[in-house]
N, C-alpha and C positions, 0 to 999 in steps of 0.2 A: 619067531618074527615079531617084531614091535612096529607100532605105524612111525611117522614121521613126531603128531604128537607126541606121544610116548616119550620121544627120543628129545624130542624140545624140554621137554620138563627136566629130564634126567640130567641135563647135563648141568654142572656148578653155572655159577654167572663168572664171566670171563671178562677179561679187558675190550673183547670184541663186544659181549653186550653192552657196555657202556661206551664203546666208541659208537655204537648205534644212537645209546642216547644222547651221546653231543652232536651227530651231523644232524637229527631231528630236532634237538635243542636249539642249535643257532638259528635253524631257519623260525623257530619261535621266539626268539630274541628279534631275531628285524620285527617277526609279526609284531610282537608288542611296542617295538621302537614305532612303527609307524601310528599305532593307533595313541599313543603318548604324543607324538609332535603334535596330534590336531590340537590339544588343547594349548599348547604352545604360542599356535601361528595363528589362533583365529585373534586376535586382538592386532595385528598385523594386517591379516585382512580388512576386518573390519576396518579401520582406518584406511586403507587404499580405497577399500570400494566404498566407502562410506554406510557403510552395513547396521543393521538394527539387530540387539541381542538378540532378537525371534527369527530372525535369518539367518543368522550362525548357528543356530539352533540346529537348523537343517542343513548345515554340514555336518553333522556327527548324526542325524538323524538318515541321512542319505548312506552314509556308509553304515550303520545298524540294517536296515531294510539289506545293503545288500548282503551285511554277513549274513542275516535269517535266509536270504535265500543259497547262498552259499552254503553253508552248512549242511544244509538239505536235500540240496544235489549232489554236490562231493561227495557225501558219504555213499548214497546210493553207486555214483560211479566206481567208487574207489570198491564196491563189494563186485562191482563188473568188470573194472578192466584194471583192477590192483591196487593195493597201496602206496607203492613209490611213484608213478607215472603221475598219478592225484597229488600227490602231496610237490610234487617239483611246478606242475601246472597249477598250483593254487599259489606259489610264490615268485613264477613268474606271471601271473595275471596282475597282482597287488602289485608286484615291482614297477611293471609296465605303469600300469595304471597310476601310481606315485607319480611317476615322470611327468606323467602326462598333467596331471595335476599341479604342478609346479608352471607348468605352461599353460593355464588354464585364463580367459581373458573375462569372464564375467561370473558371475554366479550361474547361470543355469550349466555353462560348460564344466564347473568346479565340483556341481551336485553332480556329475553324469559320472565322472571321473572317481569322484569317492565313494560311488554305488558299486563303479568296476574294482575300486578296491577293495572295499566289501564283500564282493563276491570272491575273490582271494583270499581274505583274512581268514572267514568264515568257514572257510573248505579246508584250511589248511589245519585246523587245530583239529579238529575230531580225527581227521584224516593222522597226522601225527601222533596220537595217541593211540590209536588201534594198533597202528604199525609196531610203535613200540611194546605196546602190551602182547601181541602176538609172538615178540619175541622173547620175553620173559618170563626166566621161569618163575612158577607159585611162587617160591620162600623171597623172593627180590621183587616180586610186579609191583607191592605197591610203592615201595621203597626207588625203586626206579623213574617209575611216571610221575610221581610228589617229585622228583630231581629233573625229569624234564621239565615238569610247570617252573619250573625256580628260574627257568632261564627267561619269562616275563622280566621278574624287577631287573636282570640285567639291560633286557631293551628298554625299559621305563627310566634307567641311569642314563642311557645311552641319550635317547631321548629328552632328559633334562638336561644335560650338557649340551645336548646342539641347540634346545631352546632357549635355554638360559643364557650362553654363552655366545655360540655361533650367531642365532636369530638376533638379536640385538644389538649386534658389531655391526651387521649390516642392514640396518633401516629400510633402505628402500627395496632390497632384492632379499632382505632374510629368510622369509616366508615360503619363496620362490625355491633357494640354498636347502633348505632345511627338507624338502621335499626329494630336491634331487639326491642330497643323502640319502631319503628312503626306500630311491629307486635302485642302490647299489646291491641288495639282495639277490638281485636278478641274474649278477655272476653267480653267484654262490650256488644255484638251479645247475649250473653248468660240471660245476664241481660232484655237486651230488649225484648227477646221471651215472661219474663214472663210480661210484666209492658207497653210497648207500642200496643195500640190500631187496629185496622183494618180499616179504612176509613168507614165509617156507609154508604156512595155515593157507595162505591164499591161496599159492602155488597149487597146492594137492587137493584143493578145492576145486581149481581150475583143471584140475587134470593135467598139470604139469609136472608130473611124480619126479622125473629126474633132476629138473631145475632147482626141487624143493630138496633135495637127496645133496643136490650140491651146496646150499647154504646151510644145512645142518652138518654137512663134513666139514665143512669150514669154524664153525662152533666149537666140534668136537674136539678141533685139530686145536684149536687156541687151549682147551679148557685139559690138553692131553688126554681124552678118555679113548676109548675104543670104539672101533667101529661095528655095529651092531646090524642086522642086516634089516633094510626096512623096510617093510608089508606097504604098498600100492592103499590109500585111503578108498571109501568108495569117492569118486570123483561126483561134482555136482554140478554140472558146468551153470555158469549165469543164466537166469533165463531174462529174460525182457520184460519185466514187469512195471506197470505204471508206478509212480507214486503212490496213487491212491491205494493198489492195493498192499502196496509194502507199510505204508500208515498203520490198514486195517490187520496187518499181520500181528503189528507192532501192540495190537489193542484185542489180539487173540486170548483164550483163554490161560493160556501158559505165561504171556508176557503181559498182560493187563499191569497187574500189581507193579511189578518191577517198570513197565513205562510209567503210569501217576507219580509214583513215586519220584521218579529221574523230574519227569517235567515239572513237575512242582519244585522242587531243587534246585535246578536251573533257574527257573521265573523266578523265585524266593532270590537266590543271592544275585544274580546279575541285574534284578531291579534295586536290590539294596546298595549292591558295590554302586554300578552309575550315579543312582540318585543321591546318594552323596559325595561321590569323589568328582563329579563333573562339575558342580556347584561350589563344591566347598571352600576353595580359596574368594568366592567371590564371597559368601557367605560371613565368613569369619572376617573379611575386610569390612564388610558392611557394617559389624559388631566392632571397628576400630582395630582390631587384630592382625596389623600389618605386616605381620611374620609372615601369615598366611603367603604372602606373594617373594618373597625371600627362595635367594639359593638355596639356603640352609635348610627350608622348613621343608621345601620340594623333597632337595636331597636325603633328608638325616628319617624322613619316613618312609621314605621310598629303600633305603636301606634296610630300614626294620622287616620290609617282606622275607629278606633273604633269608634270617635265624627262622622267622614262622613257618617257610617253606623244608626248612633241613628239620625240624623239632619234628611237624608234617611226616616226613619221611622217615625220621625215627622211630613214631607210633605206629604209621600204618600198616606196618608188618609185626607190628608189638601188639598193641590193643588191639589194631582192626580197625578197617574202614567205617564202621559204624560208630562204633564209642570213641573215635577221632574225631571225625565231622562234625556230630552233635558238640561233642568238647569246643571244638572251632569257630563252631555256629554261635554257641552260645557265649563263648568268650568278644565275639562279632559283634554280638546285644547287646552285653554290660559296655564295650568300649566308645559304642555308636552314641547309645545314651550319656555314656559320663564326655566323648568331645563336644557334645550339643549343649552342653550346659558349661565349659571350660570357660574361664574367667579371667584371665592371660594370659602371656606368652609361651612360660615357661609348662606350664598344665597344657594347654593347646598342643606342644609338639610332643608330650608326653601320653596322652591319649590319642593322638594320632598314630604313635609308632605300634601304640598300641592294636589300634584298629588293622594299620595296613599286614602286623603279626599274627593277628588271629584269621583274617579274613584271607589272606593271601594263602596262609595256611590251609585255609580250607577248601581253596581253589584249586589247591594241589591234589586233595584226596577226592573233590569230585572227578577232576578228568583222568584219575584212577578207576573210581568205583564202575564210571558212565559205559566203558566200553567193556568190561568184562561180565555185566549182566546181560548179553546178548549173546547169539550163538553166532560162530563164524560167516556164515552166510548172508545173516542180518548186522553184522558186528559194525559196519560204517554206518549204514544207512540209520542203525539206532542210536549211534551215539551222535551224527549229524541231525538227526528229528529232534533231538534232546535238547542240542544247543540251538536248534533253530528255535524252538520254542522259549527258550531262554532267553533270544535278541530280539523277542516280540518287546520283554519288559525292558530292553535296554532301549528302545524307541520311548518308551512310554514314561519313563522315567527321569529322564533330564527334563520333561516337558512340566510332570506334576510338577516337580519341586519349586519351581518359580511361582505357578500357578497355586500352591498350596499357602505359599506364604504373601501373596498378593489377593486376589480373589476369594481363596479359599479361606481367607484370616486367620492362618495358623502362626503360629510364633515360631520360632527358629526350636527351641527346646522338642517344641509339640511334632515339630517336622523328623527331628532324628528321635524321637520316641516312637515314628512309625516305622523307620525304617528299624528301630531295636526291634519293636512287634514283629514284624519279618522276618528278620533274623530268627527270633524264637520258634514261631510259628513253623518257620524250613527245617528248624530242627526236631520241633516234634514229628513234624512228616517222616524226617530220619530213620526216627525211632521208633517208631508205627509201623510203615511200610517197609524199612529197610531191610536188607538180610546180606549174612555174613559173607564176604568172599577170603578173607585172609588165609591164605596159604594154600588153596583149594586151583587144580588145573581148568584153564577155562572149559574145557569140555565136560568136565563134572558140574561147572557151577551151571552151562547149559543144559545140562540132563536134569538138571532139579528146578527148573522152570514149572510155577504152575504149584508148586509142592509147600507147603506151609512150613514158615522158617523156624 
């Protein structure tokens, strides 16, 4: 008799495991389409309401607050009452709350509104990585979740065409348009109830042996293997535990190492990604470098994500999550540093494609590595603590960099030299604390919790 795990690993990867990864994919395409138009439409705003750049501030700072707390919750729920049910309620909450947003009549209604989509965004990516990592076997996990992060730069494309394009045709309601674009996700929750799967890990977690019996038949039947007879897990049912103590679980002696590690990781690149890419076209305009604000310059780097995300997914079943990331991270350093100091046009879009290929890349292999260094039980709730702790730096960081080169009297150069520092530093973290998952079942990589790499 084999358990259900067992039976997950064994089987090849199928056209059904990656039809898994596109219906989680898309719904991470709108998530990043939405979080793409803010930068968009806030100059649209701002001119309606007559708005000061420290006020627009806190629209991207209102929705940060609520993906940290999003994230934090969701995963918790998503280890209680499933991964699919979370992950559909975390993109119709954002959905909703887009709508509503678009219909928003002053600033305090417009914060309240991108806090609830925050709280959507935030819930839905840890949430959709579990999900999928649960279904993939070793020899494809990481190669898979690097392919679901890649559907980002398609919402960031998607995203630049409606702002670039759409928002502009229509001056006085673009802003408004371009929202209700990012409420249309909300079908697509409808679609997914009937057609995306339940994690078969959760299931027999949950004590739902038979439900979990029937999405691994389903597996087998796509991948033609045989059916094998499958041994009843022991069952765990959810218990009701606060936060706090699933925090302090999370800071046990078994999972110590591995959460530092994660949170540092998080904080390291999602203060570095923001505090430069939220700025940066103002940045590079201020130095005369008027590409910055161009179709082209949006577009032809925002494109570059998409090679650094498949290159990502090449290695991370080749080298390994560790000697990828580091690789990622540190190519994130040399590129931050050499666009901080670019001196034209044509060098400016040249080390940016470079930036948004290394860094994008490496975004892929963390919401790879983040959810498989947990055990099934904790699997949401640690990789939602991880990114929660990660959207602390993304509040904090659109705010230094204004302040660092105003008050702080830092130069333009001096400011992406720290964000290169960063970089570096996240990568030594990597490589200090990290430890191997490449090709290894999640239950083996949870039984060696605690165990020196």
């Amino acid at each position: 008799m084999v358990t259900v795990s067992d039976r997950l690993e064994a089987i090849p990867t199928t056209r059904e495991h990656w039809r898994i990864v596109l219906l989680s994919g898309l719904g991470w395409m709108f998530d990043a389409m939405d979080v793409g138009l803010v930068g968009f439409v806030l100059v649209g705003i701002g001119r309606d309401w007559g708005l000061e750049r420290t006020q627009l501030g806190l629209i991207a700072s209102a929705g940060f607050l609520g993906m940290f707390l999003g994230a934090l919750v969701a995963g918790r729920l998503a280890d209680r009452y499933g991964r699919r049910p979370l992950f559909m309620a975390t993109l119709l909450t954002y959905s909703i709350a887009t709508l509503l947003s678009g219909l928003a009549w002053n600033l305090p209604s417009l914060l309240a509104f991108r806090f609830l989509v925050g709280l959507g965004l935030g819930g839905e990516l840890p949430v959709a990585s579990t999900l999928v990592s649960e279904f993939a076997p070793a020899g494809s996990r990481g190669r898979m979740l690097v392919i679901l992060e890649s559907f980002w730069a398609y919402g960031w494309i998607l995203a630049a065409v409606i702002g670039l394009v759409v928002v502009p045709a229509l001056p006085e309601w673009g802003w408004r348009v371009a929202f209700f674009i990012g409420a249309l996700p909300a079908l697509y929750a409808l679609y997914l109830r009937r057609r995306l799967p339940e994690s078969p890990r959760y299931l027999e977690l949950a004590g739902r042996h038979e439900e979990a019996v029937a999405v691994v038949r389903r597996l087998e039947a796509a991948a033609g293997a045989g059916s094998a007879p499958l041994e009843p897990e022991m069952a765990r049912p959810a218990r009701r535990e606060a936060i706090r103590s699933r925090l302090l679980a999370l800071w046990s002696r078994d999972l110590a190492r591995r959460t530092l590690m994660l949170w540092v990781l998080w904080f390291g690149i999602v203060f570095s990604y923001y505090g430069v890419f939220t700025w940066l076209p103002q940045l590079l305009v201020d130095r005369g470098l008027e590409i910055a604000r161009s179709f082209s310059y949006v577009f032809i780097t925002t494109l570059a994500q998409i090679p650094g995300y498949f290159s990502a997914a090449y290695l991370v079943d080749r080298w390994g999550r560790r000697p990828t990331l580091v690789a990622y991270l540190l190519g994130s350093a040399i590129a931050a540093w050499l666009l901080g100091n670019a001196g034209s046009d044509p060098i400016l879009v040249l080390w940016g494609c470079l930036l948004s290929f290394f860094n994008l890349g490496a975004w892929g292999v963390v919401y790879t590595y983040t959810p498989e260094l947990y055990p099934t039980p904790m699997r949401g709730f640690g990789a939602g603590a991880a990114a929660a702790f990660g959207r602390l730096a993304g509040i904090i960081a659109p705010y230094l960099t204004p302040w660092l080169l105003t008050s702080g009297g830092l130069s333009q150069p001096a400011v992406f030299g720290l964000f290169m520092a960063v970089f570096a530093l996240t990568a030594v973290n990597v490589l200090v604390l990290g430890e191997e998952t490449r090709g290894r079942p999640l239950e083996q990589i949870a039984a060696s919790a605690g165990a020196a790499d």
